[in-house]
VMD Tcl script that draws the C-alpha trace (Angstrom):
set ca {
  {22.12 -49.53 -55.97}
  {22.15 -47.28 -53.32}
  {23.72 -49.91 -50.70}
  {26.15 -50.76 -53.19}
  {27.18 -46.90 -53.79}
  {27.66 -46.45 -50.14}
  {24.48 -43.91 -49.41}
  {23.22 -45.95 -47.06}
  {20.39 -43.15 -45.62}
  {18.91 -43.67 -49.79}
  {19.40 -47.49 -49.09}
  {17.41 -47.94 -45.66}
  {14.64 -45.33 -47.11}
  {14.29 -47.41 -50.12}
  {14.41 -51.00 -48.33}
  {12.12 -49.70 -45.86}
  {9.99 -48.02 -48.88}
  {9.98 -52.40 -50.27}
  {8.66 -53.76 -46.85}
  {4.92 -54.55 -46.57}
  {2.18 -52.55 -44.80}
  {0.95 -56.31 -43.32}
  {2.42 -59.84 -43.18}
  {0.75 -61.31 -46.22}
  {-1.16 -64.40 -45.63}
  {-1.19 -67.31 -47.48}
  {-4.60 -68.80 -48.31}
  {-6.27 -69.86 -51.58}
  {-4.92 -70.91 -54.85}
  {-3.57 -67.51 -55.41}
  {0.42 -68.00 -54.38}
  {1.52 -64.53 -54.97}
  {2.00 -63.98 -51.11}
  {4.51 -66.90 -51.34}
  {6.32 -64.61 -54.23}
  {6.12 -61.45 -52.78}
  {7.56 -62.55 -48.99}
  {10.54 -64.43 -50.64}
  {12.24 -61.17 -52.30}
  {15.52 -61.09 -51.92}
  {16.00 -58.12 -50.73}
  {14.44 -59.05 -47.18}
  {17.73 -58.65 -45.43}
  {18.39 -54.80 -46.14}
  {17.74 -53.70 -43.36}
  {20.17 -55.90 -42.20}
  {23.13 -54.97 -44.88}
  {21.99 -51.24 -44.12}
  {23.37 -52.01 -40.54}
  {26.29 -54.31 -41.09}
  {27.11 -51.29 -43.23}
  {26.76 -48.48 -41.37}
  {28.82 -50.71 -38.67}
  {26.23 -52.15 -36.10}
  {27.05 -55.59 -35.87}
  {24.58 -56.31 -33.05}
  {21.67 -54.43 -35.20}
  {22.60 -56.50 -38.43}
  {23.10 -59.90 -35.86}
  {19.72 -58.77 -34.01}
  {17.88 -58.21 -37.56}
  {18.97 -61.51 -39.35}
  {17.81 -63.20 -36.15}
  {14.37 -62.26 -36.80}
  {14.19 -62.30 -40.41}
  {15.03 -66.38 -39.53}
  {12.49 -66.82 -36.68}
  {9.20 -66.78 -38.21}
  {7.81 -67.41 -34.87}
  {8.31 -63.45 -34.25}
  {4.71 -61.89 -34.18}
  {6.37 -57.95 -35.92}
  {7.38 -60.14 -39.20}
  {5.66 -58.70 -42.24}
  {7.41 -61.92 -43.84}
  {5.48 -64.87 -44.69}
  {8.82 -66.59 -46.11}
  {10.98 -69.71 -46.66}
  {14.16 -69.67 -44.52}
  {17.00 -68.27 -46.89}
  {20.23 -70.05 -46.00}
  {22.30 -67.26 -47.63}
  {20.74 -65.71 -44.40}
  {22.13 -68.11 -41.85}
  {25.33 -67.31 -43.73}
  {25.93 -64.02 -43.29}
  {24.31 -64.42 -39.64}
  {27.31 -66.88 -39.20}
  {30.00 -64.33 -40.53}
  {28.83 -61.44 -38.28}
  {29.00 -63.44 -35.12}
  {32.27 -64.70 -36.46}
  {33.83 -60.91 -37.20}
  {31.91 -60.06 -34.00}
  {33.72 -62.25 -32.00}
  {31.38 -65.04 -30.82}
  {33.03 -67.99 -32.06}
  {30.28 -70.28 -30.43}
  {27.73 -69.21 -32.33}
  {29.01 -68.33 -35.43}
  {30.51 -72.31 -35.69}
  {27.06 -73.15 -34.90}
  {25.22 -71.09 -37.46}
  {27.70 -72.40 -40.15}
  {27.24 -75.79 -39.23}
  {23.51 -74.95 -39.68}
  {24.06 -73.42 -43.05}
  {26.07 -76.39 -44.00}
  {23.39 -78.65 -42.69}
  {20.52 -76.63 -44.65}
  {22.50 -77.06 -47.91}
  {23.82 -80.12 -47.67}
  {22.50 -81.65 -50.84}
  {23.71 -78.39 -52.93}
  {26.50 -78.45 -54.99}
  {29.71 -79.87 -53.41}
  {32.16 -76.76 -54.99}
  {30.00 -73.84 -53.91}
  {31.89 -71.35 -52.73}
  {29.55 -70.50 -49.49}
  {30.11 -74.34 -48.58}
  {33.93 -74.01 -48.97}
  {34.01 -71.15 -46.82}
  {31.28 -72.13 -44.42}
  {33.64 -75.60 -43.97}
  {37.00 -73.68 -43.70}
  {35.61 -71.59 -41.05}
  {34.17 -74.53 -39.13}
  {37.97 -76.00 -39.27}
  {39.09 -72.35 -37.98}
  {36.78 -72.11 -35.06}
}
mol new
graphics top color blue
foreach p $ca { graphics top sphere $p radius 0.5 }
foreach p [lrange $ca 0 end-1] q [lrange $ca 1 end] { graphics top cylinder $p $q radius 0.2 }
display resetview
């Protein structure tokens, strides 16, 4: 609510306030780690920056929310296409054409089987025409 109000130093204290001490592992029959990691408010850190109008941060943080690879994760999570998304529309208002038709292209790619009249498809394939 805070984000969406526009007090964005309430928003990164409260998003920051929602991120784990530790990245959660997942082990046993308990799945509650799988849960937990795949909030979807993961990327508000992110929005805080796109927001506050640091492209690069925003870019830089969506990066590693999608590289689980990176050791300073606390996420144990699922790749979120609605990530790769809004990854793809930063680079695109950011100028790097390049990588912003490649990131769509991935997004189309991860939800290829979704439904055909999605919105996020339609615009992820208008931009690809665009670029």
């Amino acid at each position: 609510m805070a984000l969406a109000s526009g007090d964005l130093a309430a928003a990164e204290t409260a998003f920051s306030a929602g991120e784990p001490e530790f990245k959660p592992f997942i082990t046993g029959p308990s799945s509650w780690p799988v849960f937990f990691s795949n909030l979807p408010f993961r990327d508000g850190p992110a929005r805080v920056k796109a927001a506050r109008g640091d492209p690069k941060g925003a870019i830089e943080t969506y990066r590693r929310l999608l590289t689980p690879e990176d050791i300073g994760q606390k996420w144990t999570a699922m790749l979120e296409p609605r990530f790769v998304l809004e990854l793809a529309r930063l680079l695109d208002k950011s100028g790097d054409r390049a990588a912003a038709r490649e990131q769509y292209q991935r997004f189309l790619d991860l939800w290829k089987r979704a439904d055909p009249g999605l919105p996020e498809l339609q615009e992820a394939r208008r931009r690809i025409s665009q670029l």
